[in-house]
VODO-972603 format. One record per residue: residue in one letter; x, y, z of N, C-alpha, C in turn. Coordinates in steps of 0.1 Angstrom, whole numbers, plus 5000, padded with zeros to 4 digits. Example, Ala and Ser with C-alpha at 12.3 -4.5 7.8 and 13.67 -1.06 7.14 Angstrom:
A513249435078512349555078513249675078S512849785071513749895071512950005079
REM end
This chain:
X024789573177025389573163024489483154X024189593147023489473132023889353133X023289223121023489153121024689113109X025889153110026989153099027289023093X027488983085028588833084029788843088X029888873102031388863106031788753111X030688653111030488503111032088453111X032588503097033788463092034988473100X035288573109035888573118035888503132X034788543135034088403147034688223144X034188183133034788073129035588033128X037088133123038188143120038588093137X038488163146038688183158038088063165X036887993161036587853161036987743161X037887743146038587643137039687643141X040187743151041987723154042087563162X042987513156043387373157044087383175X044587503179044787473188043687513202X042587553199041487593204040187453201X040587383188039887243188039087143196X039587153210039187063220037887113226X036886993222035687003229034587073214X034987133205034387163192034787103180X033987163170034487083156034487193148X035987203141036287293137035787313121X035787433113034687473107035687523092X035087513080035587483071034687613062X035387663058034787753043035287783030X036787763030037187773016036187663002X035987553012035587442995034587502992X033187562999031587602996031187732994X032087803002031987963007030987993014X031087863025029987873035030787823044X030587843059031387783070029987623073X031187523074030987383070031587303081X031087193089031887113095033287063086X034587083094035387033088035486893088X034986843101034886663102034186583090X032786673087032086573078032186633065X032586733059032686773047033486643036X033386633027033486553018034886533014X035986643016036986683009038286663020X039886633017040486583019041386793023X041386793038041686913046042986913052X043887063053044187083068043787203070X043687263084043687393092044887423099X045387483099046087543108046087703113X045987693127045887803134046487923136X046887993136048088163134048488103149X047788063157048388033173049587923172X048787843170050087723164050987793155X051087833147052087863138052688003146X052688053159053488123162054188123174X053587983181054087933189055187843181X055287803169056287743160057287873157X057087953161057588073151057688093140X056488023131056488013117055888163111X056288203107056388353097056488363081X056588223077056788203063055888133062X055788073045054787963041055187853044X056687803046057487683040057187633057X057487733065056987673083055487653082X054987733083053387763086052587583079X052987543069052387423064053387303067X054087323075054787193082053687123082X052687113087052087003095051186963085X050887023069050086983061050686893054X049886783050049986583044050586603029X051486593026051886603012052086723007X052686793013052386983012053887013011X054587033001056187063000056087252998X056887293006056587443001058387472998X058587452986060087492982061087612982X062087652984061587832989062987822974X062587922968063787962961062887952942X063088022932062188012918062888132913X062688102903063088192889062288342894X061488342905060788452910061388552919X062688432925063288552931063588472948X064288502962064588452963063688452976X063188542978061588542984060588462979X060388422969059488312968059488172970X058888112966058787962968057387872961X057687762959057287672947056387602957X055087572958054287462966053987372957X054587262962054487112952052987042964X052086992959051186922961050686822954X050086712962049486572952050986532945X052386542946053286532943053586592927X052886712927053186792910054186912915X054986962912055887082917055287182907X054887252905054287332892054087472900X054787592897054387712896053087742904X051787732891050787732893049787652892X049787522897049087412898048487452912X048187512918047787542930047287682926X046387732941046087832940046187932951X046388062955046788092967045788192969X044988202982043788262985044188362999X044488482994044088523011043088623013X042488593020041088703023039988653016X039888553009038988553001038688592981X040388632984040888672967041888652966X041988602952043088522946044488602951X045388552953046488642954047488612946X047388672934048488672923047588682905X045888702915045288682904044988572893X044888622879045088472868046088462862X047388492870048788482864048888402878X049888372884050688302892050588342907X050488222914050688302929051688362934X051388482940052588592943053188542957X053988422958054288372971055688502977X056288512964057088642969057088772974X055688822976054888922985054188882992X054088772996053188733001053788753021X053088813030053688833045052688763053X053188653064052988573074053188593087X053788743087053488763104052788753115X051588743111050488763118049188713110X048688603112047188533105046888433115X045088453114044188403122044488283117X044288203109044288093101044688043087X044887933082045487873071044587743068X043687743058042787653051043687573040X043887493043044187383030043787293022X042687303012041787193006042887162998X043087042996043986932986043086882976X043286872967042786882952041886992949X041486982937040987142933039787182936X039387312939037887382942037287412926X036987322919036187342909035187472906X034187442919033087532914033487612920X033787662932033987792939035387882938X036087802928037087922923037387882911X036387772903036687742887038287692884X038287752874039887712867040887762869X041487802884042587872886042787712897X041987692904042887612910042687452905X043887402910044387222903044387142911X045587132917045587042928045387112940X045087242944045087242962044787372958X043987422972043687572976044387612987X045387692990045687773003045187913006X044587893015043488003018044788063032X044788193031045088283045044188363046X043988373059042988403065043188533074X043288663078043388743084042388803097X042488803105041388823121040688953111X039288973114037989073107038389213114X038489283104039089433114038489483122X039189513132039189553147039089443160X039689343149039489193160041289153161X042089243153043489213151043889263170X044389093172045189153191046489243188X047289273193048389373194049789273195X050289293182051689233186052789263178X053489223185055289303183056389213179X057289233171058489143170059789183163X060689163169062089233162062989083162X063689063153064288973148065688993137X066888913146068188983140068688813142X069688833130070388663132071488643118X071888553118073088533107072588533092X073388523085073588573068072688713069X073288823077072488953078071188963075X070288863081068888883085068689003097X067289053088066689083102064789143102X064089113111062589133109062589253118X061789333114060589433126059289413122X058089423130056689393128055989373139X054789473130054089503146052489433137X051589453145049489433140049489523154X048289623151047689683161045989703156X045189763164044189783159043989953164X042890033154042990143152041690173151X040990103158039390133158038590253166X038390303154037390463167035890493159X035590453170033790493170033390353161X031890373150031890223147032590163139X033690193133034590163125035590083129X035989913128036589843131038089863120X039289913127039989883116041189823126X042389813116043389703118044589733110X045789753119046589783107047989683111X048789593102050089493099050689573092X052389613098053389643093054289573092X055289573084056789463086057689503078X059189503082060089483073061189423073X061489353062062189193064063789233060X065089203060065789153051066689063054X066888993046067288843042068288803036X070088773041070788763034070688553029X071688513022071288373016072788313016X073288223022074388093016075288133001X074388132997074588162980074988302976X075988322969076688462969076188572958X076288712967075588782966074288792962X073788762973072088702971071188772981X070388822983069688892994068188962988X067188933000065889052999065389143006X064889253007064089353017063089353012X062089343019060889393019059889433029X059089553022058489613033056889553027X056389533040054589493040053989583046X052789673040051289723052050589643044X049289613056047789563055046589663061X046189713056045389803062043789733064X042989703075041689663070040789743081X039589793071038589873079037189803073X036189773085034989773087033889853094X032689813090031789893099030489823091X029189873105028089853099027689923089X026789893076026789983061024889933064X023890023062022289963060022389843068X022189753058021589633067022489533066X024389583062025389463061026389513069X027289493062028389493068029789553056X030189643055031289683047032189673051X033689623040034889593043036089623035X036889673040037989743028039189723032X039889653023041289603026042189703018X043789723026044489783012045789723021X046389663004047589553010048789623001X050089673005051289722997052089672999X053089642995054289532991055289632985X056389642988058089712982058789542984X059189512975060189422975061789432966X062789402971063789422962064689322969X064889212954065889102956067089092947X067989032951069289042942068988832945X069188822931068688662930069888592927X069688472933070888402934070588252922X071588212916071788122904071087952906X070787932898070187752900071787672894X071887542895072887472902072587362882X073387412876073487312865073587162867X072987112857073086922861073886892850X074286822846075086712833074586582834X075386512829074286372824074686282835X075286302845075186222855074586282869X074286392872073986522883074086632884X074386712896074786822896076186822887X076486952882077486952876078587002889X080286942887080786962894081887102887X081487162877081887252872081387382879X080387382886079387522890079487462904X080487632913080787552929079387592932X079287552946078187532953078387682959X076987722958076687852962076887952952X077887932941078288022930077288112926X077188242917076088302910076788382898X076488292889076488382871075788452871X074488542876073788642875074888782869X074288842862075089002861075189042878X076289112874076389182893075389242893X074789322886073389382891071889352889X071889192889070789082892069689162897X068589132895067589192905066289132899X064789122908064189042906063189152919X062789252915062189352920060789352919X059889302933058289362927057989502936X057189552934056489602940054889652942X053989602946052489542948051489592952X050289622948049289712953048089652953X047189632966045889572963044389632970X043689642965042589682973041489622971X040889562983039689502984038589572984X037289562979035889612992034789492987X034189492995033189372997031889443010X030889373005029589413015028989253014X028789233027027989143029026189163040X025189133036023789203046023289033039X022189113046020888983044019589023037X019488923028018188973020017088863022X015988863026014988763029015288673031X016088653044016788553051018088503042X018488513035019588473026020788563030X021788483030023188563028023988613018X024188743016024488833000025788873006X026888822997027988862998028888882984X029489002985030089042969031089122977X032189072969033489152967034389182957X034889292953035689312941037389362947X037789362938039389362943040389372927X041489502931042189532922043789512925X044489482915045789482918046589472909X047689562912048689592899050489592904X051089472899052189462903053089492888X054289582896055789602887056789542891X057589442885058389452880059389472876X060589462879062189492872062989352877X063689322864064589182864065389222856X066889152866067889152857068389002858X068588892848068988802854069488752839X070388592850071188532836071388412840X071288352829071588202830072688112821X072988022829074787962818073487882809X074687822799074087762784074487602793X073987502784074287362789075987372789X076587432779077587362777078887512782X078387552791079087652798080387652800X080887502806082087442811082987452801X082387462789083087392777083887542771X083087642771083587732764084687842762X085387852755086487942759087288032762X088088052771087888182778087688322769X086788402773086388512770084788482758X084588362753083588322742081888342753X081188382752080188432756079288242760X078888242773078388102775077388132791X076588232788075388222792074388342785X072988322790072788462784071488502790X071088582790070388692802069788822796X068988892805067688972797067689102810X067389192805066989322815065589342813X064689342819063189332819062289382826X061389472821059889522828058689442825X057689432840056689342839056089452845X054689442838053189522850052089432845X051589392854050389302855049689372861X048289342860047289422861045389302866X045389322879044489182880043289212888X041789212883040789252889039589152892X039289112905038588982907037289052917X036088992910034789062913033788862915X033188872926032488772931031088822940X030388762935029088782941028288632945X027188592958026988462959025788502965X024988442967023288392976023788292984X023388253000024088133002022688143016X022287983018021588003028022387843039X021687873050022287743053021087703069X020987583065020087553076020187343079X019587313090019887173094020187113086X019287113075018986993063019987033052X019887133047019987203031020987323033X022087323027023187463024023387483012X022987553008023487602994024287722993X024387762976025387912974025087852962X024088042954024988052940025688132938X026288192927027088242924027888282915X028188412913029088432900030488502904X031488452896032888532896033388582884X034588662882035388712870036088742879X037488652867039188652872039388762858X040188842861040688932846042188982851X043188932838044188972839044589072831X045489142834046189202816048189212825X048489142813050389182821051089212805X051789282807053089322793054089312800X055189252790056489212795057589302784X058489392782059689412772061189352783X061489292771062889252777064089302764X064889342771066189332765067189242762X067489102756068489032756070089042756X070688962760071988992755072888822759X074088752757075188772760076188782763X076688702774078488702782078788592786X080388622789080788562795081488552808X081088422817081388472834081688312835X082788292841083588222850082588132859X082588002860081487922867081488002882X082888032892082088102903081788202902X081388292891080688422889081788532897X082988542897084188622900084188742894X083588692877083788852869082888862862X081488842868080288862862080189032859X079889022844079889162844078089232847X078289382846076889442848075889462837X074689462836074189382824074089582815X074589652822074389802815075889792807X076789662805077889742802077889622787X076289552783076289462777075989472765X075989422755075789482739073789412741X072689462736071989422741071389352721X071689212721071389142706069689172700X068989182709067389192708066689242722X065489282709064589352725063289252720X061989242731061089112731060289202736X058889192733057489242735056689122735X055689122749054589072751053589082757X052489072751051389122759050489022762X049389052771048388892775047588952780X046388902779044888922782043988812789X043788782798043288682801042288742811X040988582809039188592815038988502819X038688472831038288362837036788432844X035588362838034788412843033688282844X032488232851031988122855030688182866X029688092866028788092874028887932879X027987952892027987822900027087812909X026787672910025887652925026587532930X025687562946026887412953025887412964X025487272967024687242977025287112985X024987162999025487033012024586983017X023386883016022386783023022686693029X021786723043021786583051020886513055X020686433047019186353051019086283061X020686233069020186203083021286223087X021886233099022586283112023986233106X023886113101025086083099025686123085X024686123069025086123057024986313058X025986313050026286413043026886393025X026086523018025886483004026586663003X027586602992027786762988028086792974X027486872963027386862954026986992945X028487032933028187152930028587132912X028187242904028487222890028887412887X029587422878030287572876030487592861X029887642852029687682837031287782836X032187732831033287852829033287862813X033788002811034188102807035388142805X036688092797037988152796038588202781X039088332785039688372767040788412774X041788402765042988432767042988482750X044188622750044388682741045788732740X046988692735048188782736049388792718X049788852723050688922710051988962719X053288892703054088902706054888932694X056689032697056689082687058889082690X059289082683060889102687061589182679X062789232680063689302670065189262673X065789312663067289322666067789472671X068789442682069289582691068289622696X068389742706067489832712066789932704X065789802698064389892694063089862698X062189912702060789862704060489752692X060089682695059389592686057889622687X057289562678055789552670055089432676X054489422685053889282689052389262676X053089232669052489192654051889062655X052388952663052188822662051488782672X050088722669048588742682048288562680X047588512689047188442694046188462699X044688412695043488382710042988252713X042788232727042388102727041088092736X039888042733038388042741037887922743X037587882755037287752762035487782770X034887722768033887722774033487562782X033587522792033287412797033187392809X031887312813031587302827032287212833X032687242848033387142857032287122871X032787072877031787042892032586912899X032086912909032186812917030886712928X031186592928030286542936030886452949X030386442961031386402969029886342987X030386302995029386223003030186183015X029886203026030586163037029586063048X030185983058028985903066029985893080X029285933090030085923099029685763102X030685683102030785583108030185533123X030685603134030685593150030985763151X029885813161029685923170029385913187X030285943194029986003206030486063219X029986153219030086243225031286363214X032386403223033186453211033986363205X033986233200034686163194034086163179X034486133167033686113156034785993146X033985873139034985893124033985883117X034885963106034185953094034485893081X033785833071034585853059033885913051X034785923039033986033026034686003015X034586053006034386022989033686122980X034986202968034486242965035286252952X034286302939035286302930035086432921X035986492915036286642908036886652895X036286712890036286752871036986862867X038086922866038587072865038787082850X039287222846040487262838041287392842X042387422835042887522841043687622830X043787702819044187732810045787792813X046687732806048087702808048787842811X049987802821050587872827051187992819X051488092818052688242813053588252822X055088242820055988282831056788392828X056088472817056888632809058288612809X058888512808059988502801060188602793X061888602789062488702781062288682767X061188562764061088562747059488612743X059488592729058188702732056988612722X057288472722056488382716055188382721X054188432710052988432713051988302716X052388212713051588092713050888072726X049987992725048987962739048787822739X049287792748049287632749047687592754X047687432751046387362758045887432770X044987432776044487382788044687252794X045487322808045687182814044087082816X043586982817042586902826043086782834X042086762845042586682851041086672859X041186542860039986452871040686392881X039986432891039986312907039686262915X039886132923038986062933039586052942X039186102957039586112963038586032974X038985942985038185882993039585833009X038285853018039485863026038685873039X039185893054038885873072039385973073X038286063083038286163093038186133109X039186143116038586113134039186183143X038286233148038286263166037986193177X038786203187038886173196039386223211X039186143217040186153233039686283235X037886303234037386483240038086593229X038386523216038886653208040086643208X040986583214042586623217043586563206X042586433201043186373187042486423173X043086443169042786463152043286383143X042686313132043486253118042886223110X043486233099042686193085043686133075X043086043066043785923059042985923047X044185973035043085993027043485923013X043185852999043785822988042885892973X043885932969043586012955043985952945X043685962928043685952919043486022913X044286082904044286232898045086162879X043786202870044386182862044586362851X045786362846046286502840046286502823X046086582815046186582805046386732802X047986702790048386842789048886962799X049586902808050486932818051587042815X051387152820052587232813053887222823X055387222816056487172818057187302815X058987312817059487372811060087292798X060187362788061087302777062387402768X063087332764063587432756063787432740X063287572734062487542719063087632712X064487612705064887662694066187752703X066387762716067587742721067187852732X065887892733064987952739063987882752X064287962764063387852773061887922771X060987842775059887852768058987692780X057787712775056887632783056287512771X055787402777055187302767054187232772X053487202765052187072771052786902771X052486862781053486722781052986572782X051286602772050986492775049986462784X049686292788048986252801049986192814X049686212819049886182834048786092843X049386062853048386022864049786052877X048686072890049186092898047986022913X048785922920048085902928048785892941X048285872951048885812967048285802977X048685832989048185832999048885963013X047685983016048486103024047486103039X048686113046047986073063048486213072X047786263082048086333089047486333101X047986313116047586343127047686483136X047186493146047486613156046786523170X047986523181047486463193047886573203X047286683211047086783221047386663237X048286673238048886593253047986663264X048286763257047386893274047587023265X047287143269046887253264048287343264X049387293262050187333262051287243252X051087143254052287033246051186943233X051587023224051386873209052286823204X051586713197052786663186051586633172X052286673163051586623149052786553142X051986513134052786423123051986353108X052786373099052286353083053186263073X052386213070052686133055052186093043X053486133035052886123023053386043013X052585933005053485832996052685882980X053385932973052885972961053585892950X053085852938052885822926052685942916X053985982906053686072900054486012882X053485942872054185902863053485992852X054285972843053986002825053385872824X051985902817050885782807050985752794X051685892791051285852775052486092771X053686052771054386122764055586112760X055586222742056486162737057086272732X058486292734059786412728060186372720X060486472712061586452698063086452708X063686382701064686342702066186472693X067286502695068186552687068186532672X067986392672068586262658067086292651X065986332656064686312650063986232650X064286152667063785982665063186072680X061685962681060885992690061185892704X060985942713060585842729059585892738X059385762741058085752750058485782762X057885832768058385832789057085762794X056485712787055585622798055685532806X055585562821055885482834056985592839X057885672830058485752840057985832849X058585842862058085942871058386072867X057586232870057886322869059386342876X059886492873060886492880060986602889X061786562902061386712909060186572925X059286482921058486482927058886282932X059086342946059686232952058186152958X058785992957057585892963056885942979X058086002986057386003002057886123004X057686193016057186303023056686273038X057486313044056886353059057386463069X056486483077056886543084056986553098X057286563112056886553123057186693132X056286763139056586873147055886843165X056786883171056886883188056987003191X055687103197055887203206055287203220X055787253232055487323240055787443243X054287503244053887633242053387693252X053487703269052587753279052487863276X051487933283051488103282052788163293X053288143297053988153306055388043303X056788083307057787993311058287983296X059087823300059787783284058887733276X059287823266058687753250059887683244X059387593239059987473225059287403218X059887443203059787353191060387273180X060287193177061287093170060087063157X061187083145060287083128061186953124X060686853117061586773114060986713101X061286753087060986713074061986653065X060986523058061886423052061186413036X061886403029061986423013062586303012X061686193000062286122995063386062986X063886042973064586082963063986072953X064286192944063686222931064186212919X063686172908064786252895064586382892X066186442886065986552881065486582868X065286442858065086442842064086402843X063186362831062386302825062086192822X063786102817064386052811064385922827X064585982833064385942847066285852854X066985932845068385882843069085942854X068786092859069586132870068786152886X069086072892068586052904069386122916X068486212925069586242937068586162948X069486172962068586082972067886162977X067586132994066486192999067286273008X066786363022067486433027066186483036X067086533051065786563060066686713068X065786763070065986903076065586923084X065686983098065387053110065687153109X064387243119064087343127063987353137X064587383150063987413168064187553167X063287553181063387713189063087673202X063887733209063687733223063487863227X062787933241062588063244061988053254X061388173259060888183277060088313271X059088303278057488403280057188443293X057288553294056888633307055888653313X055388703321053988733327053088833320X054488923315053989073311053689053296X053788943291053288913273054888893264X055888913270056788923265057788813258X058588803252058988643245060088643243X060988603246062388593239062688453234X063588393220063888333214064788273207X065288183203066388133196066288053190X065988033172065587943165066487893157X066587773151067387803136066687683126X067287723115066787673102067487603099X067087503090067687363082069187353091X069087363102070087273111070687173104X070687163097071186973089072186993080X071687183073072187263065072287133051X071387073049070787023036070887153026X071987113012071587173000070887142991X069987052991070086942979069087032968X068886992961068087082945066687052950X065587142949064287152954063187192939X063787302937062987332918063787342911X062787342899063687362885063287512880X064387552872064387682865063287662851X062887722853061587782841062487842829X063487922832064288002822065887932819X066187872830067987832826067387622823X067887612812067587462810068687342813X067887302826068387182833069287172843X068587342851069387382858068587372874X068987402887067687372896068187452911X067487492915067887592927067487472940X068787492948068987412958068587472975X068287432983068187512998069287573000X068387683007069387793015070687713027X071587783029072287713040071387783058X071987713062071587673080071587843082X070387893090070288043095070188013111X070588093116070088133133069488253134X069088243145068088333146067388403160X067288513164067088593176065988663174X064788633191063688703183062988763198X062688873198062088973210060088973201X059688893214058588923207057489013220X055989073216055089093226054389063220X053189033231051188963222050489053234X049589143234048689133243047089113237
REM end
């Protein structure tokens, strides 16, 4: 077989954390080059598809258990399949960036964590703070990269899963390779009942991937499809002292016929070969997601209003986004000297019409009516255009055994363009009212590692490195049709910190401290009685974040993480009701608690009993700004116990938030000052095969 870059897969299969012992596992998201992960400059985790399915982790919110400061929230104004990853202690939408395959996944709008399927992956890359040059201005604080085995390298596996609040999984990966053609095909279909009343999702996932040798590379073609359909469940109003005790627990003011529907289409192709010893790799990739929402939210003063007086109000809505991401790089790599240059374009286009309206519904949502039977006050048009486009180089030197130097700079490119337009009653509106906003400015990073002590497979290291971003502010197509374009987020950071192995590979850990300063931070706000997004000023966010992994023997680990974060306002100030201004400087954000940990125990033989124990702790946060309403902290469990055959076979018994913790996790983007809490406690039954 030619010489392909299927390198990428080899590696992948390298870097599994639970394959670790006796190697050093290998890093490519920060460079787009595979990189020691021990001496790379930048503050990591890996985790393995092996590990995470000997956890039975299938989701994102399991799968990054064992990542240092890594909250993955499940529950968003997106629907009840998705989930919020708060990192560096920011909770934000899209302050992160979500990578699988090597392309953005959600494009330059938002990560699509709600299509997003974890059945089956080779690997999970987590760089913590942003990739500047090699993905520019989409990502902030963190990269999550998923990683999928190179087609025709997918092993064969099976799983059926049924368990309480009317869950249940099927899903298979096979490979379908004939003649030189490597291909690979992931199926699944999920559904998901929820605690919270009348709330549920189905969705169906294919991944299709085919390779083969092409001249002198390698060609690659992905096609990824998503059917999803959720009926979304309500966020939990606060008042001036907490949760409000007016809105029961679990309740939903949604219209009875709620819905929060995507459905997703993506296609990769990429070729990678070799040109005069150099590595040429380009890939382009399309994707176009729809949309249908019906949803509703109570007004602050809901409690208040009198029977039959209208006291929330809600939108029926179509979204199509439209996202096309093309990357090309040079990359060579040898003892001394690794480079990559390179060019990308992020290009979006999404339009949003909504319908408003209107009602009134009883705090436990008893006689929520159907949003078809509603007087509809206004219709809302929006449209958006957005370009992220950048060139880059990025080089790794080592001038002696122990120093490593890594250093890259990226010229971006961003326009954003949209119009917005409204009416009264069901009529099309005119998106008459335009907005453009063009940023041109270079970011990069510089960063340095020294191994301290080497020998044999033991290593430590330290490193240091610091990073220049921006990121052009979030769109959440809300039901209003305000064209405005807020700042560009920016933000700088330093990060310095210890990497070590040990005990022949069997120990891992890294200890790391950041400082991240933010300017123009986007929030939710509410603007003229309209939820709507805002820039909020400076910030700084700093801490410390530790994480181990100690391999007992080749069957039993334990890991464990912590995280103490610092997350305040520097310099912001709100109008007030009365027209009098206030400062929040020194308040903490809200949403983002001081500490964070986690701890996980598996034994995993190929054979006999399996068990796993997930054990995550959340500090206390405020819900305001104001920093007036505080809830405490709260810790949740996961185990699974099960038995593995000779013949590859698995049976299981898991459950979720055992603790059956509700507490409020995000805030609503659209209902103001309102916040979606944890699911209640699930069990769970699971028939699996691997050959």
């Amino acid at each position: 077989m030619r010489p392909k870059i299927a390198w990428l897969s080899a590696l992948a299969a390298a870097a599994s954390a639970s394959s670790a012992i006796a190697r050093e596992p290998i890093i490519i998201t920060a460079t787009h080059m595979p990189e020691p992960e021990l001496t790379i400059p930048i503050a990591d985790t890996l985790i393995s598809g092996q590990d995470a399915r000997d956890r039975g982790a299938i989701d994102l919110r399991t799968a990054l258990s064992a990542a240092a400061g890594v909250e993955v929230l499940p529950g968003s104004d997106q629907g009840p399949a998705s989930s919020i990853v708060a990192m560096q202690g920011l909770t934000e939408l899209d302050a992160y960036l979500l990578v699988v395959d090597g392309v953005p996944y959600g494009g330059s709008f938002n990560p699509a964590t709600s299509t997003l399927d974890l059945f089956d992956f080779d690997r999970i890359e987590v760089v913590r703070g942003a990739a500047p040059v090699t993905f520019g201005a989409t990502s902030f604080v963190g990269v999550i990269h998923v990683i999928h085995a190179d087609a025709g390298a997918q092993p064969m596996r099976g799983l059926i899963q049924i368990g309480t609040r009317d869950s249940g999984l099927a899903a298979f990966a096979t490979n379908l390779s004939t003649g030189p053609i490597g291909q690979s095909l992931l199926a699944s279909f999920e559904h998901r009942g929820f605690s919270q009343h009348r709330s549920h999702f189905s969705r169906a996932h294919l991944l299709y991937r085919a390779a083969t040798d092409l001249g002198a590379g390698r060609l690659h073609f992905d096609l990824d499809g998503t059917i999803l359909k959720q009926a979304p469940y309500s966020p939990h109003p606060v008042n001036e002292t907490g949760l409000s005790d007016a809105f029961p627990l679990d309740a939903n003011a949604n219209p009875r016929d709620a819905a929060a529907d995507r459905n997703r289409i993506q296609a990769n192709l990429g070729y990678d070969t070799k040109v005069g010893g150099l590595n040429w790799s380009t890939i382009v990739s399309a994707a176009s997601t729809w949309s249908s929402n019906v949803r509703g939210f109570l007004r602050d003063d809901f409690d208040l209003s009198p029977p039959g007086e209208s006291n929330a109000d809600g939108f029926r809505q179509r979204v199509k986004t439209t996202d096309f991401y093309f990357d090309t790089h040079l990359s060579r790599e040898s003892t001394l000297f690794d480079w990559v240059v390179g060019a990308d374009w992020l290009y979006g286009r999404g339009r949003q019409r909504s319908a408003n309206f209107e009602y009134f519904v009883v705090p436990n949502g008893s006689n929520a009516p159907s949003s078809t039977n509603l007087h509809i006050d206004e219709t809302t048009l929006l449209n958006d255009r957005r370009s992220f486009g950048g060139i880059y180089a990025q080089g790794m030197l080592r001038p002696t055994s122990a120093l490593t130097l890594l250093g890259g700079i990226r010229l971006n490119r961003t326009v954003e363009h949209r119009c917005g337009g409204e009416a009264e009653g069901w009529v099309t509106p005119d998106a008459d009212e335009c907005q453009v906003r063009r940023k041109t400015r270079p970011a990069g990073s510089v960063g340095a590692s020294y191994a301290l002590w080497r020998s044999a497979n033991s290593v430590i290291v330290a490193f240091a490195d610091y990073r220049n971003t921006y990121k052009p502010a979030a769109i959440d197509f809300g039901p209003e049709a305000e064209p405005d374009i807020l700042k560009p987020e920016m933000a700088e950071t330093w990060d310095a910190g210890l990497k070590a192995q040990a005990l022949g590979g069997r120990l891992h850990a890294e200890a790391s401290y950041f400082d991240t300063r933010f300017q123009n931070l986007v929030i939710p706000e509410d603007i003229g009685g309209l939820p709507a997004l805002a820039n909020s000023g400076k910030q700084r966010f700093s801490g410390v974040e530790i994480e181990a992994r100690w391999s007992a023997s080749d069957d039993l680990w334990l890991s464990a993480s912590y995280a103490h974060h610092i997350s305040r306002f520097t310099n912001f100030e709100i109008l007030l009701d009365d027209g009098s201004v206030e400062q929040l400087a020194g308040n903490r954000l809200q949403l983002s608690p001081k500490d964070v940990a986690s701890a996980i125990l598996t034994y995993a033989p190929k054979i006999g009993l399996q068990a796993s124990a997930t054990l995550r702790f959340v500090g206390g946060r405020f819900l305001d700004r104001e920093n007036t309403i505080k809830v405490g902290a709260y810790a949740t469990l996961d185990a699974r116990v099960g038995w593995k055959t000779k013949r590859s076979w698995g049976i299981f018994v898991e459950g979720q938030n055992l603790t059956n913790r509700r507490d409020p996790v995000t805030e609503s983007e659209l209902g103001e000052g309102q916040y979606y809490r944890l699911p209640g406690r699930r069990i769970l039954a699971t028939l699996s095969y691997e050959y």
